[in-house]
C-alpha positions as CSV (number, residue, x, y, z in Angstrom):
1,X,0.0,0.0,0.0
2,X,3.0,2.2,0.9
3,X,4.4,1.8,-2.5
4,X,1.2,2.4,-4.2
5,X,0.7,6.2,-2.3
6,X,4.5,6.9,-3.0
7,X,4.0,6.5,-6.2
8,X,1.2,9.1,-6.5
9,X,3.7,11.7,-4.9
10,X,5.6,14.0,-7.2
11,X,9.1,12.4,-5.8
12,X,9.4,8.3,-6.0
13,X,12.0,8.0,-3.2
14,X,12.1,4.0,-2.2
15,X,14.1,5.4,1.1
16,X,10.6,7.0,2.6
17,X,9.4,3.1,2.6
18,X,9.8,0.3,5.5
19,X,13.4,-1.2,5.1
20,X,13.3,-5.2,4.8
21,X,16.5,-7.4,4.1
22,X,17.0,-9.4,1.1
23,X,15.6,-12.9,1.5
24,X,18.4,-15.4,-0.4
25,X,17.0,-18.2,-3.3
26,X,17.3,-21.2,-0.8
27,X,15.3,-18.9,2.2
28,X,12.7,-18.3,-1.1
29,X,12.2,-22.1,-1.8
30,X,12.3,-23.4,1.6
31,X,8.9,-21.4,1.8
32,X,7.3,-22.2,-0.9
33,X,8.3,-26.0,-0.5
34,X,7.0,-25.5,3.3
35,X,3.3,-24.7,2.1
36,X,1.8,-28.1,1.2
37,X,3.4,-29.5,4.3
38,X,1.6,-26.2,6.3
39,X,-1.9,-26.7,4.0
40,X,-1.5,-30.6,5.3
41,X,-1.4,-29.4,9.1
42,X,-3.7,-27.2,8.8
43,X,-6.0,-29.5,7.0
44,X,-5.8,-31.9,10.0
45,X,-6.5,-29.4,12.5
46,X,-9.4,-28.2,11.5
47,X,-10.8,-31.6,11.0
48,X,-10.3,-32.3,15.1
49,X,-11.5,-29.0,16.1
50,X,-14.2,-28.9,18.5
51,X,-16.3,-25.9,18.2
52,X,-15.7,-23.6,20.9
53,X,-18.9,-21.8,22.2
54,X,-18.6,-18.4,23.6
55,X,-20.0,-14.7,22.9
56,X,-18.9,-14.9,19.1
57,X,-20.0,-18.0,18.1
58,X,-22.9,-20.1,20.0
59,X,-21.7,-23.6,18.7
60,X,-24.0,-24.1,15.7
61,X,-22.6,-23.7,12.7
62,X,-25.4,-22.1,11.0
63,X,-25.3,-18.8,13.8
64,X,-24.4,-16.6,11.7
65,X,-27.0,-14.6,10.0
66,X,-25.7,-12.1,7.5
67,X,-26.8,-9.6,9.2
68,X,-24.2,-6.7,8.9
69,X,-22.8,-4.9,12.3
70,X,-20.0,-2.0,12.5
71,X,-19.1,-0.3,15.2
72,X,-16.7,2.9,15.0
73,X,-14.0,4.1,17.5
74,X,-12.2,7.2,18.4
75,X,-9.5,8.3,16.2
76,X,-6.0,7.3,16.8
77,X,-3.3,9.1,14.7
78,X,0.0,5.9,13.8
79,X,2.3,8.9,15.3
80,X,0.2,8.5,18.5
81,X,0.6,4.7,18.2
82,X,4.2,4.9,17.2
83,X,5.4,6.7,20.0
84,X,3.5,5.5,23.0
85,X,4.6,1.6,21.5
86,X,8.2,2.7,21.0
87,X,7.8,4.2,24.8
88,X,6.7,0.6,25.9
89,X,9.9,-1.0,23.8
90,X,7.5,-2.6,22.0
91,X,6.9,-2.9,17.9
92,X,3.3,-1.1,16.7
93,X,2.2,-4.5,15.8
94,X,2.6,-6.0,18.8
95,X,0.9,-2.7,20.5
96,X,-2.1,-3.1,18.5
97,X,-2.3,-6.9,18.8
98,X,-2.0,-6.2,22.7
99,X,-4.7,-3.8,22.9
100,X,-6.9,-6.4,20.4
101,X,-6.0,-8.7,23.1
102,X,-7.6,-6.4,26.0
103,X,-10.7,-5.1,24.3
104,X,-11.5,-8.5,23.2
105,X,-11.0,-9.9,26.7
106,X,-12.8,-7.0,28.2
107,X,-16.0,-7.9,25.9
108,X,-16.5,-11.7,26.7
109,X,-15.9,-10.7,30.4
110,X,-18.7,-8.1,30.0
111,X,-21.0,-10.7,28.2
112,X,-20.5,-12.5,31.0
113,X,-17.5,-15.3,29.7
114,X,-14.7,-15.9,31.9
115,X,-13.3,-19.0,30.6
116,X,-12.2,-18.0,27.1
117,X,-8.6,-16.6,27.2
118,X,-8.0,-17.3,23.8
119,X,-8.8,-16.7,20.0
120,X,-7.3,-17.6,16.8
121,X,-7.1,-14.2,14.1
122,X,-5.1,-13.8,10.8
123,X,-3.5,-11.0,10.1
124,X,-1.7,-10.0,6.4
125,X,1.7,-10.5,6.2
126,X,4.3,-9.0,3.3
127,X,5.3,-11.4,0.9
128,X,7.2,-9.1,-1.5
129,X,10.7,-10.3,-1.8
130,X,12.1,-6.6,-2.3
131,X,10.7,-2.9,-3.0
132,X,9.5,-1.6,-6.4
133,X,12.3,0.4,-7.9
134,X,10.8,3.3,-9.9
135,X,7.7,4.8,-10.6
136,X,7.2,2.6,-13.6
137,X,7.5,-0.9,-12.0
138,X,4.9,-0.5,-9.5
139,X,1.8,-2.8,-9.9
140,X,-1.8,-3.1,-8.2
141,X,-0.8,-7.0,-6.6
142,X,-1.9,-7.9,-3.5
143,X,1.5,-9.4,-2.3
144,X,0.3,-10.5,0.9
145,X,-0.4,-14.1,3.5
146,X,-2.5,-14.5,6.0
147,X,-0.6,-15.5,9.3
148,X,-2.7,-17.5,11.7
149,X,-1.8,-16.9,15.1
150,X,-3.6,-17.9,18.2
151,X,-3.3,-14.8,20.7
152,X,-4.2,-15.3,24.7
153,X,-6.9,-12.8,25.8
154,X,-5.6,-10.7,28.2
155,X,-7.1,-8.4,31.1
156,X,-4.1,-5.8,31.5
157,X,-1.5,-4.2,29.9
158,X,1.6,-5.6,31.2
159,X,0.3,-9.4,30.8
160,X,-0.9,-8.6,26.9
161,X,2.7,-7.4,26.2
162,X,4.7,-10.2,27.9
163,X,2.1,-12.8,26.0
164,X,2.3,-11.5,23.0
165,X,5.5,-11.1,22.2
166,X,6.5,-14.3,22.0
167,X,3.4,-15.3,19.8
168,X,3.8,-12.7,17.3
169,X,7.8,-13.2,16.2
Protein backbone atom coordinates (compact mmCIF):
# COMPACT_ATOMS: atom_id res chain seq x y z
CA UNK A 1 0.00 0.00 0.00
CA UNK A 2 3.02 2.22 0.90
CA UNK A 3 4.36 1.78 -2.53
CA UNK A 4 1.16 2.41 -4.25
CA UNK A 5 0.70 6.21 -2.27
CA UNK A 6 4.54 6.87 -3.02
CA UNK A 7 3.97 6.48 -6.25
CA UNK A 8 1.23 9.06 -6.46
CA UNK A 9 3.67 11.69 -4.94
CA UNK A 10 5.64 14.03 -7.17
CA UNK A 11 9.07 12.35 -5.84
CA UNK A 12 9.44 8.29 -6.00
CA UNK A 13 12.02 8.04 -3.20
CA UNK A 14 12.13 3.96 -2.20
CA UNK A 15 14.08 5.40 1.12
CA UNK A 16 10.61 7.00 2.59
CA UNK A 17 9.38 3.11 2.61
CA UNK A 18 9.85 0.34 5.52
CA UNK A 19 13.39 -1.24 5.14
CA UNK A 20 13.30 -5.17 4.83
CA UNK A 21 16.50 -7.38 4.10
CA UNK A 22 17.00 -9.36 1.10
CA UNK A 23 15.57 -12.88 1.47
CA UNK A 24 18.39 -15.45 -0.35
CA UNK A 25 16.96 -18.22 -3.25
CA UNK A 26 17.26 -21.17 -0.75
CA UNK A 27 15.33 -18.92 2.21
CA UNK A 28 12.65 -18.29 -1.13
CA UNK A 29 12.17 -22.11 -1.78
CA UNK A 30 12.27 -23.42 1.58
CA UNK A 31 8.93 -21.35 1.83
CA UNK A 32 7.32 -22.22 -0.89
CA UNK A 33 8.28 -26.05 -0.47
CA UNK A 34 7.04 -25.51 3.25
CA UNK A 35 3.26 -24.68 2.14
CA UNK A 36 1.80 -28.13 1.24
CA UNK A 37 3.35 -29.52 4.31
CA UNK A 38 1.64 -26.23 6.30
CA UNK A 39 -1.92 -26.72 4.05
CA UNK A 40 -1.55 -30.56 5.26
CA UNK A 41 -1.40 -29.38 9.10
CA UNK A 42 -3.67 -27.18 8.79
CA UNK A 43 -5.96 -29.50 7.04
CA UNK A 44 -5.79 -31.86 9.98
CA UNK A 45 -6.51 -29.42 12.51
CA UNK A 46 -9.40 -28.17 11.54
CA UNK A 47 -10.85 -31.64 10.95
CA UNK A 48 -10.29 -32.29 15.15
CA UNK A 49 -11.46 -28.97 16.07
CA UNK A 50 -14.20 -28.91 18.47
CA UNK A 51 -16.33 -25.91 18.23
CA UNK A 52 -15.74 -23.63 20.91
CA UNK A 53 -18.95 -21.84 22.23
CA UNK A 54 -18.58 -18.37 23.60
CA UNK A 55 -19.98 -14.73 22.87
CA UNK A 56 -18.89 -14.89 19.14
CA UNK A 57 -19.99 -18.01 18.05
CA UNK A 58 -22.89 -20.15 19.96
CA UNK A 59 -21.69 -23.60 18.66
CA UNK A 60 -24.03 -24.07 15.72
CA UNK A 61 -22.59 -23.75 12.67
CA UNK A 62 -25.44 -22.07 10.99
CA UNK A 63 -25.30 -18.81 13.78
CA UNK A 64 -24.45 -16.60 11.66
CA UNK A 65 -26.99 -14.63 10.01
CA UNK A 66 -25.73 -12.11 7.46
CA UNK A 67 -26.78 -9.60 9.22
CA UNK A 68 -24.16 -6.70 8.92
CA UNK A 69 -22.79 -4.87 12.28
CA UNK A 70 -19.95 -2.04 12.45
CA UNK A 71 -19.10 -0.28 15.17
CA UNK A 72 -16.65 2.92 14.96
CA UNK A 73 -14.00 4.09 17.46
CA UNK A 74 -12.15 7.20 18.35
CA UNK A 75 -9.48 8.26 16.21
CA UNK A 76 -5.97 7.32 16.79
CA UNK A 77 -3.29 9.05 14.66
CA UNK A 78 0.03 5.90 13.81
CA UNK A 79 2.32 8.89 15.32
CA UNK A 80 0.24 8.54 18.55
CA UNK A 81 0.56 4.65 18.21
CA UNK A 82 4.23 4.92 17.17
CA UNK A 83 5.39 6.71 20.02
CA UNK A 84 3.48 5.51 22.96
CA UNK A 85 4.56 1.56 21.52
CA UNK A 86 8.21 2.74 20.96
CA UNK A 87 7.84 4.20 24.81
CA UNK A 88 6.70 0.62 25.86
CA UNK A 89 9.95 -0.99 23.84
CA UNK A 90 7.47 -2.61 22.01
CA UNK A 91 6.93 -2.89 17.88
CA UNK A 92 3.31 -1.10 16.71
CA UNK A 93 2.20 -4.52 15.78
CA UNK A 94 2.62 -6.05 18.84
CA UNK A 95 0.85 -2.70 20.49
CA UNK A 96 -2.08 -3.09 18.48
CA UNK A 97 -2.33 -6.94 18.78
CA UNK A 98 -2.04 -6.17 22.68
CA UNK A 99 -4.65 -3.77 22.94
CA UNK A 100 -6.95 -6.43 20.42
CA UNK A 101 -6.02 -8.74 23.06
CA UNK A 102 -7.61 -6.44 25.96
CA UNK A 103 -10.74 -5.12 24.26
CA UNK A 104 -11.47 -8.51 23.19
CA UNK A 105 -10.97 -9.93 26.71
CA UNK A 106 -12.84 -7.04 28.25
CA UNK A 107 -15.98 -7.89 25.88
CA UNK A 108 -16.46 -11.68 26.72
CA UNK A 109 -15.89 -10.66 30.44
CA UNK A 110 -18.73 -8.14 29.97
CA UNK A 111 -20.98 -10.69 28.22
CA UNK A 112 -20.51 -12.50 31.04
CA UNK A 113 -17.46 -15.31 29.67
CA UNK A 114 -14.73 -15.94 31.94
CA UNK A 115 -13.30 -19.01 30.62
CA UNK A 116 -12.19 -17.95 27.15
CA UNK A 117 -8.58 -16.64 27.22
CA UNK A 118 -7.96 -17.31 23.84
CA UNK A 119 -8.83 -16.67 19.98
CA UNK A 120 -7.27 -17.62 16.81
CA UNK A 121 -7.09 -14.20 14.14
CA UNK A 122 -5.12 -13.82 10.77
CA UNK A 123 -3.47 -11.02 10.08
CA UNK A 124 -1.66 -10.00 6.40
CA UNK A 125 1.75 -10.51 6.23
CA UNK A 126 4.27 -9.02 3.26
CA UNK A 127 5.32 -11.44 0.88
CA UNK A 128 7.17 -9.14 -1.54
CA UNK A 129 10.68 -10.29 -1.84
CA UNK A 130 12.09 -6.64 -2.34
CA UNK A 131 10.72 -2.92 -3.02
CA UNK A 132 9.55 -1.56 -6.38
CA UNK A 133 12.34 0.39 -7.87
CA UNK A 134 10.78 3.32 -9.95
CA UNK A 135 7.74 4.84 -10.56
CA UNK A 136 7.21 2.64 -13.57
CA UNK A 137 7.50 -0.94 -11.95
CA UNK A 138 4.88 -0.50 -9.46
CA UNK A 139 1.78 -2.83 -9.89
CA UNK A 140 -1.82 -3.11 -8.22
CA UNK A 141 -0.79 -7.03 -6.60
CA UNK A 142 -1.95 -7.86 -3.51
CA UNK A 143 1.55 -9.36 -2.32
CA UNK A 144 0.30 -10.50 0.86
CA UNK A 145 -0.41 -14.12 3.45
CA UNK A 146 -2.50 -14.54 6.01
CA UNK A 147 -0.57 -15.54 9.26
CA UNK A 148 -2.71 -17.49 11.66
CA UNK A 149 -1.83 -16.85 15.06
CA UNK A 150 -3.60 -17.94 18.20
CA UNK A 151 -3.34 -14.83 20.66
CA UNK A 152 -4.16 -15.26 24.70
CA UNK A 153 -6.89 -12.83 25.83
CA UNK A 154 -5.59 -10.65 28.17
CA UNK A 155 -7.13 -8.37 31.13
CA UNK A 156 -4.05 -5.83 31.49
CA UNK A 157 -1.51 -4.20 29.90
CA UNK A 158 1.56 -5.56 31.22
CA UNK A 159 0.33 -9.38 30.82
CA UNK A 160 -0.93 -8.62 26.90
CA UNK A 161 2.74 -7.36 26.22
CA UNK A 162 4.74 -10.19 27.86
CA UNK A 163 2.08 -12.84 26.03
CA UNK A 164 2.30 -11.52 23.00
CA UNK A 165 5.50 -11.11 22.22
CA UNK A 166 6.48 -14.26 21.98
CA UNK A 167 3.37 -15.30 19.83
CA UNK A 168 3.83 -12.72 17.31
CA UNK A 169 7.82 -13.20 16.16
Amino acid sequence: MAAIVLSMDDEYDISKLIKFNRIPVWRRMLLRLMVPIQLVRLFHQLALQRIHKNVFHDGKRNSFTGEKKIAFSKTYKLDEIKKSAHALGQTVNDFMVAALSMSVKRYHVLKGDTKTNKMDICIPANIRWEHYQTRDDVKLENKFAPVALQIPLCADAETAMEKIKPVTR
